[in-house]
N, C-alpha and C positions, 0 to 999 in steps of 0.2 A: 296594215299594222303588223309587225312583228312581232311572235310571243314566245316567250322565255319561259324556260322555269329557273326559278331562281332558288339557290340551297343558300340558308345561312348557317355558318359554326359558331363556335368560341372563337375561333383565329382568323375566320375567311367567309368570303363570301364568292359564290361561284356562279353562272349562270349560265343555263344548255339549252338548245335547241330540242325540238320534240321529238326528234331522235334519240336525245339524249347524250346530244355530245357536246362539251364545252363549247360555248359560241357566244360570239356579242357581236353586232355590229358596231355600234355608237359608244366603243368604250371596253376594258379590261375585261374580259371573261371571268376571272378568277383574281382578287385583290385580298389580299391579306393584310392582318394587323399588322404588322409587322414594316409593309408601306412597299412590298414586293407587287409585282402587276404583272400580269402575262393577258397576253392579247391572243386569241382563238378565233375561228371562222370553221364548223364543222368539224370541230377535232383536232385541227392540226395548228401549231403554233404560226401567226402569222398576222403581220402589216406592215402595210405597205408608204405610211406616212412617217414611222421611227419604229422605235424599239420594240417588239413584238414581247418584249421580257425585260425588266427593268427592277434593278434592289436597289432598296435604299443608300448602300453602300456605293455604289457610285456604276456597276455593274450594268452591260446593255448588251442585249441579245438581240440582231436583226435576224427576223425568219421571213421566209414567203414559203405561204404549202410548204411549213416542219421542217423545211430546210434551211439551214443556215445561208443568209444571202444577204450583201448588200454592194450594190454596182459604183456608191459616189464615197465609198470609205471603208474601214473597216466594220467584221459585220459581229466581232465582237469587241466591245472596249471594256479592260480593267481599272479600278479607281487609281489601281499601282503603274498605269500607264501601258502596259501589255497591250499588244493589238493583233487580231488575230482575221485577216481578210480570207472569205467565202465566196463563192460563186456557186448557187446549185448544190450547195451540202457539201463543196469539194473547195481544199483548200487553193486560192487561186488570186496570182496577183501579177500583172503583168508590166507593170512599173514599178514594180519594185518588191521587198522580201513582204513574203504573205504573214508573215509572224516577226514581229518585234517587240520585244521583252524591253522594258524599261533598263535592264543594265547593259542594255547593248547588243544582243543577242540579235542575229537575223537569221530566218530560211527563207529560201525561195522555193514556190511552188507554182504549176503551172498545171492546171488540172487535175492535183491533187498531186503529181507525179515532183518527189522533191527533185533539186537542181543546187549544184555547187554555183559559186557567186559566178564564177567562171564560165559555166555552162548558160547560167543565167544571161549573161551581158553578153554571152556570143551568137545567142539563140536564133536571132535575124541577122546575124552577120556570117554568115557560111564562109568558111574558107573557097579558094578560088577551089581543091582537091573536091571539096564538097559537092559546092556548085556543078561541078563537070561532073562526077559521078548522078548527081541529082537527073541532070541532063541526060546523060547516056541511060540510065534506068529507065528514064520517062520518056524518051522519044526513040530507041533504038534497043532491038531485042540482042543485050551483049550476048546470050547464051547462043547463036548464031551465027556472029560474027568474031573476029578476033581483031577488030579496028577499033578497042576500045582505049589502046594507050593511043595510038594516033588520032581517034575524037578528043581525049582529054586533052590533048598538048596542044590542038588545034583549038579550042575551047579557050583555055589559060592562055596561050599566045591572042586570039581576038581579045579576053578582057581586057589581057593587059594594054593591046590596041588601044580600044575604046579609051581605056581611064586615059593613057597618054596625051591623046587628042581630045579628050574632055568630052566624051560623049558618055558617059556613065557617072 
């Protein structure tokens, strides 16, 4: 059996583990008249089945461990349609803008680090210059040799190989 203590006010009702820290298993930690809920486990805001934070207003807050997170959608929704996707407390979204504003508005973020729409849609599509440098960095010490325009050209001539004959 699990035992709480439980505070009641004028506007809310709260309830903490024997440490003394906001906690509920089986339900809102803290509910207010008001019709606001927030969901707790040892202190920190979080669950794991919806809205770890929820207003009447239409308002939803996904946490896990106080950190903003939700993996199947965005991990905060506004009544005004704003959506604002998390991963880990950082803002992050990998199909697409991690914030979008009901009038239209988009940013893209990708571990918190923002990105132009541009950078965003090209992220996994490296240019062929890219790709060859990537390559030459990671399989060949260039600060040793000075064959790195002739690995790059050699490089870009095979892809373009490849894609010709349909092997890429």
């Amino acid at each position: 059996m699990k035992e709480y203590k439980v505070k009641v006010y004028n506007n809310r009702t709260e309830w903490y583990n024997l440490e003394g820290q906001l906690h509920r298993e089986d339900g809102p930690a803290s509910e207010n008249a008001n019709g606001d809920k927030s969901y707790y486990l040892n202190g920190k805001r979080h669950r794991e089945d919806g809205p770890a934070v929820e207003w009447p207003n239409g308002y939803k807050y996904y946490y896990i461990n106080d950190k903003l997170h939700r993996e199947d959608g965005p991990a905060v929704e506004c009544s005004n349609g704003d959506k604002y996707y998390f991963i880990n407390g950082k803002r992050h979204r990998e199909d697409g803008p991690a914030i979008e504003y009901s009038n239209g508005y988009k940013a893209y973020y990708i571990n918190d680090k923002k990105l132009t729409e541009e950078e965003f849609n090209n992220r996994n599509n490296p240019t062929l210059d890219k790709a060859a440098e990537y390559y030459a960095h990671n399989y060949f010490d260039m600060h040793e040799t000075n064959s790195y325009k002739e690995l790059k050209k050699g490089f870009i001539a095979g892809v373009e190989w490849e894609r010709k004959t349909n092997k890429v």
